[in-house]
C-alpha positions as CSV (number, residue, x, y, z in Angstrom):
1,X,37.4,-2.3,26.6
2,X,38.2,-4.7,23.7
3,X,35.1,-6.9,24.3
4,X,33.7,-3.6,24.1
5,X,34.7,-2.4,20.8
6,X,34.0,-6.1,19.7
7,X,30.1,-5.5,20.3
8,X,29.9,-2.5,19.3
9,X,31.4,-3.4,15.4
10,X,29.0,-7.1,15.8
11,X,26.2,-5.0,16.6
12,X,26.7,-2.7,13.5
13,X,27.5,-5.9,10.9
14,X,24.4,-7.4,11.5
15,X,22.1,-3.8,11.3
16,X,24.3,-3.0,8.3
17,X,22.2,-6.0,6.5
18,X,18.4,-4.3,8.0
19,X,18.4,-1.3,6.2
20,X,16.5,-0.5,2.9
21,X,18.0,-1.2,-0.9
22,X,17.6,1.1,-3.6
23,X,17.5,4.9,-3.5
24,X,16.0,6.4,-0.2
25,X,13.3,8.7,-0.7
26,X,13.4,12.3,1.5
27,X,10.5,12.2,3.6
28,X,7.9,15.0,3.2
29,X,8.3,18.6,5.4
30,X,5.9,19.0,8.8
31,X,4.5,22.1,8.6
32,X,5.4,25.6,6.5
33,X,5.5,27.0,3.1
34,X,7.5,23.6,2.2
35,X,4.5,21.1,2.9
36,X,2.4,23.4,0.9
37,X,4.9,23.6,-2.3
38,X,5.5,19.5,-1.6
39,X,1.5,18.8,-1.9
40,X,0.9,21.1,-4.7
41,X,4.0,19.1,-6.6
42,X,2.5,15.7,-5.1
43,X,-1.3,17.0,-6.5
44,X,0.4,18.2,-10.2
45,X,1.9,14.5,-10.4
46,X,-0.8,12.8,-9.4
47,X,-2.8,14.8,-12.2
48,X,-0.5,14.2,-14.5
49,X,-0.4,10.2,-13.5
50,X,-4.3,10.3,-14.2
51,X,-3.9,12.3,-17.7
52,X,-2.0,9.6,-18.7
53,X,-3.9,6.6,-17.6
54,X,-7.0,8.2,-19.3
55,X,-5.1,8.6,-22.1
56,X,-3.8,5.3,-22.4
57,X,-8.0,4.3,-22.2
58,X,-8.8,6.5,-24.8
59,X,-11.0,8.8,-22.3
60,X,-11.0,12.3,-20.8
61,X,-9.1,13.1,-18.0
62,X,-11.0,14.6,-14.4
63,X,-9.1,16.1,-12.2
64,X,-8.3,14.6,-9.2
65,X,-11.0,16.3,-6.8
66,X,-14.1,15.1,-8.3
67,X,-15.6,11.8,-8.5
68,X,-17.9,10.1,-10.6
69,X,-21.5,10.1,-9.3
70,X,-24.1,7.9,-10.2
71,X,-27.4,8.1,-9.1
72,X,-29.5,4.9,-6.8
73,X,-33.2,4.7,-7.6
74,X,-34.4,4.7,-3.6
75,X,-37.8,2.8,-3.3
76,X,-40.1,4.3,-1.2
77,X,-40.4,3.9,2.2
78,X,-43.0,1.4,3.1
79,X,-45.7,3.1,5.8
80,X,-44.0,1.3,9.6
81,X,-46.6,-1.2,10.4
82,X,-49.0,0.3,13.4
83,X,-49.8,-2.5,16.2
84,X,-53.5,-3.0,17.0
85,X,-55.0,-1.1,19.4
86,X,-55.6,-4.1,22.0
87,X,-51.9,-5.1,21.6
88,X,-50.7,-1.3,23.2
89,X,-49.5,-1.6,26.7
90,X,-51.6,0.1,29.0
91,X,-50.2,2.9,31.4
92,X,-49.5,1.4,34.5
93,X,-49.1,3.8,37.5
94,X,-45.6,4.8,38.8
95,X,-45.0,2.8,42.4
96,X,-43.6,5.9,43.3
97,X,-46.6,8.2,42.9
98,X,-48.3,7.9,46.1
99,X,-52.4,9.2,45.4
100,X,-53.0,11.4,49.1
Protein backbone atom coordinates (compact mmCIF):
# COMPACT_ATOMS: atom_id res chain seq x y z
CA UNK A 1 0.00 0.00 0.00
CA UNK A 2 2.85 2.43 0.87
CA UNK A 3 4.88 1.61 -2.30
CA UNK A 4 1.59 2.48 -3.61
CA UNK A 5 0.98 5.86 -2.33
CA UNK A 6 4.81 6.42 -3.09
CA UNK A 7 4.05 6.14 -6.97
CA UNK A 8 1.19 7.71 -7.04
CA UNK A 9 2.77 11.26 -5.24
CA UNK A 10 6.28 10.47 -7.79
CA UNK A 11 4.00 10.23 -10.63
CA UNK A 12 2.25 13.55 -9.79
CA UNK A 13 5.89 15.53 -8.93
CA UNK A 14 7.22 14.90 -12.18
CA UNK A 15 3.64 15.84 -14.27
CA UNK A 16 3.36 18.85 -11.87
CA UNK A 17 6.57 20.30 -13.97
CA UNK A 18 4.54 19.36 -17.72
CA UNK A 19 1.90 21.62 -17.54
CA UNK A 20 1.56 25.10 -19.22
CA UNK A 21 2.96 28.61 -17.47
CA UNK A 22 1.11 31.70 -17.57
CA UNK A 23 -2.69 32.14 -17.54
CA UNK A 24 -4.71 29.30 -19.27
CA UNK A 25 -6.98 30.31 -21.82
CA UNK A 26 -10.90 28.74 -21.77
CA UNK A 27 -11.20 26.82 -24.79
CA UNK A 28 -13.92 27.93 -27.21
CA UNK A 29 -17.83 26.25 -26.83
CA UNK A 30 -18.81 23.13 -29.52
CA UNK A 31 -21.88 23.99 -30.73
CA UNK A 32 -25.04 26.49 -29.58
CA UNK A 33 -25.79 30.11 -29.23
CA UNK A 34 -22.27 30.30 -27.23
CA UNK A 35 -20.05 29.40 -30.43
CA UNK A 36 -21.97 31.92 -32.27
CA UNK A 37 -21.61 34.86 -29.60
CA UNK A 38 -17.72 33.47 -29.13
CA UNK A 39 -17.05 33.98 -33.15
CA UNK A 40 -18.91 37.11 -33.46
CA UNK A 41 -16.51 38.44 -30.37
CA UNK A 42 -13.44 36.56 -32.01
CA UNK A 43 -14.57 38.46 -35.66
CA UNK A 44 -15.15 42.15 -33.66
CA UNK A 45 -11.43 41.63 -32.28
CA UNK A 46 -9.97 40.58 -35.18
CA UNK A 47 -11.55 43.78 -36.85
CA UNK A 48 -10.47 45.75 -34.46
CA UNK A 49 -6.72 44.13 -34.61
CA UNK A 50 -6.78 45.15 -38.41
CA UNK A 51 -8.14 48.86 -37.67
CA UNK A 52 -5.32 49.33 -35.82
CA UNK A 53 -2.57 47.91 -37.88
CA UNK A 54 -3.93 50.03 -40.86
CA UNK A 55 -3.85 52.69 -38.72
CA UNK A 56 -0.49 52.38 -37.51
CA UNK A 57 0.32 52.35 -41.79
CA UNK A 58 -1.43 55.25 -42.32
CA UNK A 59 -4.21 53.33 -44.63
CA UNK A 60 -7.84 52.42 -44.56
CA UNK A 61 -9.01 49.70 -42.88
CA UNK A 62 -11.15 46.51 -44.92
CA UNK A 63 -12.94 44.42 -43.12
CA UNK A 64 -11.93 41.15 -42.61
CA UNK A 65 -14.05 39.26 -45.34
CA UNK A 66 -12.71 40.86 -48.44
CA UNK A 67 -9.41 40.61 -49.98
CA UNK A 68 -7.53 42.60 -52.16
CA UNK A 69 -7.76 41.57 -55.91
CA UNK A 70 -5.53 42.25 -58.46
CA UNK A 71 -6.00 41.42 -61.87
CA UNK A 72 -3.30 38.83 -64.18
CA UNK A 73 -3.01 39.86 -67.81
CA UNK A 74 -3.71 35.98 -69.28
CA UNK A 75 -1.90 35.63 -72.76
CA UNK A 76 -3.80 33.99 -75.17
CA UNK A 77 -3.96 30.59 -75.75
CA UNK A 78 -1.75 29.47 -78.49
CA UNK A 79 -3.94 27.25 -81.25
CA UNK A 80 -2.74 23.11 -79.89
CA UNK A 81 -0.37 22.17 -82.67
CA UNK A 82 -2.45 19.57 -85.18
CA UNK A 83 -0.13 16.42 -86.31
CA UNK A 84 0.07 15.85 -90.02
CA UNK A 85 -2.19 13.85 -91.64
CA UNK A 86 0.36 10.92 -92.45
CA UNK A 87 1.44 10.82 -88.82
CA UNK A 88 -2.47 9.76 -87.58
CA UNK A 89 -2.73 6.25 -86.59
CA UNK A 90 -4.86 4.38 -88.87
CA UNK A 91 -7.94 2.39 -87.48
CA UNK A 92 -6.95 -0.94 -87.05
CA UNK A 93 -9.80 -3.62 -86.74
CA UNK A 94 -10.91 -4.92 -83.37
CA UNK A 95 -9.49 -8.82 -83.00
CA UNK A 96 -12.72 -9.31 -81.63
CA UNK A 97 -14.97 -8.40 -84.46
CA UNK A 98 -15.25 -11.43 -86.41
CA UNK A 99 -16.46 -10.29 -90.39
CA UNK A 100 -19.31 -13.45 -91.13
Amino acid sequence: MMRRLAVVVLALVALSGCGLRGKLEQPPPLFGPQRAAYEAEQKRKADEAAAKAAEAQGAAATPSGERQRTEIPVAPAQPAVKAPETLQPTPQASPFQRPN
